[in-house]
C-alpha distance (Angstrom), angle and dihedral (degrees) to the residues before:
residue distance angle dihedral
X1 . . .
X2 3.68 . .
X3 3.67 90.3 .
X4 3.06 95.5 55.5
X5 4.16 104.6 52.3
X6 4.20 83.6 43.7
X7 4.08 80.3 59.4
X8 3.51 98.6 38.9
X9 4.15 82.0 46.3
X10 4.07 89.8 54.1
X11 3.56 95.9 45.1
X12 3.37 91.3 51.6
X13 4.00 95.5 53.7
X14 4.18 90.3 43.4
X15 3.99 81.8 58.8
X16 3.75 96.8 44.7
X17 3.54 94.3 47.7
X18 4.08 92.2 49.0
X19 3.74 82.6 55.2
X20 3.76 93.7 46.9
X21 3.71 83.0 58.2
X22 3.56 100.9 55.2
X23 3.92 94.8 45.3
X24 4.07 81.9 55.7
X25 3.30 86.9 54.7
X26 3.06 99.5 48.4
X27 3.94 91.0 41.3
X28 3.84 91.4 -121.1
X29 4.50 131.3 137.1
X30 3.58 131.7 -129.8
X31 3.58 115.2 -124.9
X32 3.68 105.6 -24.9
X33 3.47 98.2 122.4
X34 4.03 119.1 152.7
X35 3.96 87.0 -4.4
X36 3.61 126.4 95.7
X37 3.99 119.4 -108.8
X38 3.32 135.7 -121.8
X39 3.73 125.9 -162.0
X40 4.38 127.0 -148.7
X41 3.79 101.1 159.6
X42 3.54 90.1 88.3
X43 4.02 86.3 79.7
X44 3.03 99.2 54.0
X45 4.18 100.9 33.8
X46 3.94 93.3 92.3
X47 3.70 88.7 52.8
X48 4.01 103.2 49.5
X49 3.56 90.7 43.9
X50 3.91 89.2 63.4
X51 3.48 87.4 46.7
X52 3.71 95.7 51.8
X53 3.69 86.0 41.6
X54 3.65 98.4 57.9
X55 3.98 94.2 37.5
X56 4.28 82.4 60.6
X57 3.85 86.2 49.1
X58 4.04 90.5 44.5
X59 4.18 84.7 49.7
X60 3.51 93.2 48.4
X61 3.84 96.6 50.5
X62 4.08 93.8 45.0
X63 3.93 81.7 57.6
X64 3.62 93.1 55.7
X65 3.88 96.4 48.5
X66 3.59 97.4 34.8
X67 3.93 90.4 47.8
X68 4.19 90.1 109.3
X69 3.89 96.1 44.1
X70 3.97 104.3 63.2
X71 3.51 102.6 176.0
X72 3.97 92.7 51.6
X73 3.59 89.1 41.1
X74 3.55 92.7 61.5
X75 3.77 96.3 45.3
X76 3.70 84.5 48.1
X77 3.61 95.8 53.2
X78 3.78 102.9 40.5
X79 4.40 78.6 57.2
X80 3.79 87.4 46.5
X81 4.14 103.6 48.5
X82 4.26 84.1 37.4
X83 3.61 86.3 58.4
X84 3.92 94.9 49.1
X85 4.06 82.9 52.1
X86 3.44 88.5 44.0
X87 3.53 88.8 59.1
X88 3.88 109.0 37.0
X89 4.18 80.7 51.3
X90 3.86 98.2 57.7
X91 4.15 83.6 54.3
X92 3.38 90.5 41.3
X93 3.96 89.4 49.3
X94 3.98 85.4 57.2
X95 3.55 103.2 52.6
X96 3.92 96.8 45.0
X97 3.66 99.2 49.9
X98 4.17 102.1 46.1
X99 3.27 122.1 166.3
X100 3.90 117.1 -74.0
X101 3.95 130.1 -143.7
X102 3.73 95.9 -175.9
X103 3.88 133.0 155.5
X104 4.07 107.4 -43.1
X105 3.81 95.2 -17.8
X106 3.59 135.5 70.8
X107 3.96 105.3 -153.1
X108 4.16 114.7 -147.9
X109 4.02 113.6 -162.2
X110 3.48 140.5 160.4
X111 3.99 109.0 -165.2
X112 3.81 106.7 -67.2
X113 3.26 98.1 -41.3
X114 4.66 101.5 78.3
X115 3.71 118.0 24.2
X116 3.80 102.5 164.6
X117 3.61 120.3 166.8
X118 3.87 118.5 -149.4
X119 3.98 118.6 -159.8
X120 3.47 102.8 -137.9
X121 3.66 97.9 -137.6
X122 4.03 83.1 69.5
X123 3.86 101.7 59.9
X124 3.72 102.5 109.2
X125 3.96 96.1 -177.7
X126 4.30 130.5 -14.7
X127 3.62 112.8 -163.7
X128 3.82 124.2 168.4
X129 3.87 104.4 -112.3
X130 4.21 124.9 176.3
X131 3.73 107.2 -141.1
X132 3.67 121.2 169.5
X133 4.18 94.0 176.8
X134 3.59 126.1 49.9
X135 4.22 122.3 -170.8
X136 3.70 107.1 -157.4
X137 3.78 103.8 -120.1
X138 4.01 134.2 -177.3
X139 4.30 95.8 -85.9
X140 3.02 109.0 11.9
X141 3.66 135.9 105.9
X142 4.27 130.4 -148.9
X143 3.68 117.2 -167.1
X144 3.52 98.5 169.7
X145 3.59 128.5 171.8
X146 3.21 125.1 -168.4
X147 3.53 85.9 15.0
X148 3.98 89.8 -78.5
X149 4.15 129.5 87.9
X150 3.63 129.8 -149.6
X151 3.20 117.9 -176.5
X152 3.98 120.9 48.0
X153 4.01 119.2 -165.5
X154 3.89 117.9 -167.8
X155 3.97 110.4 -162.8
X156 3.96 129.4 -150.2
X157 3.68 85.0 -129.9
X158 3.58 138.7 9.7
X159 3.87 126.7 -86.4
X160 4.18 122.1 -160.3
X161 3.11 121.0 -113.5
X162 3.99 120.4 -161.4
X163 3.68 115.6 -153.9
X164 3.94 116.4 -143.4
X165 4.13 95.0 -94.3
X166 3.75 88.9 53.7
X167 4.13 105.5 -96.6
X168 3.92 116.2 140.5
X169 3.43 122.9 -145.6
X170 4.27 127.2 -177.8
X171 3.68 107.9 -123.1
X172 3.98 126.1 -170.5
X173 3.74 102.7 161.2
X174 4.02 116.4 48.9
X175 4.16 126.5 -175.6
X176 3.54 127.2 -173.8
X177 3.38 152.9 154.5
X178 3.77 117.2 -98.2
X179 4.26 112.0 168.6
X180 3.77 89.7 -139.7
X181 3.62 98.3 34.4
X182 4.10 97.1 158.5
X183 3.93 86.1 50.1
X184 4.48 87.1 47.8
X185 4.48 85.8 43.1
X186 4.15 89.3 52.4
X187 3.65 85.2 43.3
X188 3.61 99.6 55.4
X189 3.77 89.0 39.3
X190 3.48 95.5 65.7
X191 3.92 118.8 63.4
X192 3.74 115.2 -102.3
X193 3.85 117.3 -158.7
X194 3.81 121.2 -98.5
């Protein structure tokens, strides 16, 4: 049974990232609606398109030493030109689904991975903060790009946060990446209506 909800679970994020690909396309958000966004993907942009470089050069060189074995070197290449998708769609994933302060809430996400929505009324203290290590620790919650976080949010009381195969965890202390961090710290500073 367990198999089946992690399937369910992965089928679900291959569909949401196809879709994330289209909004990019189409140079659309995900669910930022009245709020004001609040882009990370440019972190991490210099660092997925190497990876989507190399997987082109990886697809190109299968082709060449597959050439003589068809039926491999279409199974090979459907894998190879997924993976390129693959790729451009976790990006894409980023840049449509920024961060969100919106009415009430502040929304932290990281493609489809964290969507974590943060009552304002619970944000103790926001401070911007360069970390380029994160310990996991009991409460807490890292979502680093890049490796690094910028922003760090401490709450009066905890929030859940639901990872993307269903676990909850209690979270009181949040960091993350935001690319204009100082601009997302004024933001918060300043009271937004409910």
């Amino acid at each position: 049974m367990r198999g089946v909800r992690v399937a369910r679970a992965l089928a679900r994020h291959e569909l949401r990232l196809m879709a994330s690909l289209g909004l990019w396309l189409v140079r659309r958000t995900h669910g930022t609606g009245d709020g004001r966004a609040f882009g990370y993907a440019g972190g991490q942009a210099a660092m997925m398109s190497g990876l989507a470089f190399v997987c082109v050069v990886e697809t190109v060189a299968m082709s060449v030493l597959l050439a003589d074995w068809p039926v491999l070197h279409a199974v090979v290449l459907f894998l190879d030109v997924y993976t390129v998708v693959f790729v451009v769609a976790l990006h894409a994933a980023s840049v449509v689904r920024p961060h969100v302060l919106g009415p009430g809430v502040l929304r932290v996400r990281q493609a489809l991975h964290v969507d974590l929505r943060i009552p304002l009324e619970r944000i103790a203290s926001v401070r911007r903060e360069l970390r380029m290590t994160h310990e996991k620790a009991e409460g807490e919650l890292d979502v680093a790009v890049g490796s690094q976080t910028t922003v760090t949010v401490e709450l009066t009381e905890p929030v859940a946060h639901v990872t993307s195969f269903g676990r909850c965890h209690e979270v009181r202390v949040v960091r993350f990446h935001a690319d204009d961090a100082d601009g997302l710290v004024r933001a918060l500073a300043r009271p937004v209506p409910l």
